[in-house]
Phi, psi and omega in degrees: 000137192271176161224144190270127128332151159285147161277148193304314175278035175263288200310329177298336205256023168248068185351309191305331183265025194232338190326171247154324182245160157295194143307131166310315178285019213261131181291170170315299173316005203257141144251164187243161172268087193281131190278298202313272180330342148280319170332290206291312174316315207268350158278328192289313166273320191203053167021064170238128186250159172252184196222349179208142190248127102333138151221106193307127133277135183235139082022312151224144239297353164290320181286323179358141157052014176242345171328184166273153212200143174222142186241122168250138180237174188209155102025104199293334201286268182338337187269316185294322180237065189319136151250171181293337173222139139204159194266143162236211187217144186230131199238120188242160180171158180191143189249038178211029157068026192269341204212115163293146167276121169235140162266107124312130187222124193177193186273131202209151207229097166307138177236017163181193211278327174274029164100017169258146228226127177245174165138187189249124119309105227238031185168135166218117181232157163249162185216088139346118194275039208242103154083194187277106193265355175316282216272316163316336195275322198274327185285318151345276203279007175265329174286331152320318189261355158296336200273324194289356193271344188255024175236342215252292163312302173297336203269270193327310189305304169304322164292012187244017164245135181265129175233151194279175181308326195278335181260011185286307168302334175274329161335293219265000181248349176289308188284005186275000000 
């Protein structure tokens, strides 16, 4: 069974990832990281689609669409042929100074609704929303997608290993 990329007319009905402006309170210095556009590079060059949008609810109404946000991609391969782990990308950002923008990468479990996320992060990059971010952004997400064929490789070495009965029992009594 496949899983659907979001469609472009999905991903519109999330304002927040098209802003163009901060916060208002946001200093001269703030640059912003327009999301849609990381989307579209890490789909366009190196086939991560995303697959689920988060969005912090706020009150106020000055904040609307500038929260925090969180983007999951997945593998175009992985949407076509799921596995139980495959690896994604996790995208968090916000244009109201609440969150540095980071991309991540690794095995991810949602583990409710507001958006908390378990799992192992095997990559972690940051970003300032601070001075001309093109060319850090662009080294950022190439190495992300350099990292996913050697996570790809570990998730596969673990799932080949078989425990005898006995270290399956130090498992199930370490996770109790």
């Amino acid at each position: 069974m496949s899983i659907l990329p979001l469609s472009e007319t999905q991903l519109m009905n999330y304002p927040v990832l098209y802003q163009t402006d901060p916060h208002e309170d946001a200093s001269e210095k703030y640059s912003v990281i327009r999301t849609i556009d990381v989307i579209k590079e890490l789909r366009d060059k190196y086939n991560w689609y995303p697959t689920s949008v988060q969005v912090s609810r706020t009150d106020d109404e000055k904040r609307k669409d500038k929260t925090v946000h969180c983007i999951r991609l997945k593998k175009f391969e992985d949407l076509i042929s799921p596995k139980e782990n495959s690896v994604e990308l996790l995208i968090f950002n916000s244009l109201d100074r609440t969150k540095i923008f980071s991309i991540s990468i690794g095995v991810y479990r949602y583990v409710c609704e507001n958006s908390l996320v378990c799992g192992d992060t095997y990559e972690k990059f940051t970003l300032k929303h601070i001075g001309n971010l093109t060319e850090n952004l662009a080294n950022i997400i190439q190495k992300i997608a350099e990292y996913q064929p050697q996570l790809e490789d570990r998730i596969k070495e673990f799932s080949s290993l078989i425990l005898n009965e006995q270290e399956m029992d130090i498992f199930a009594k370490l996770s109790a």
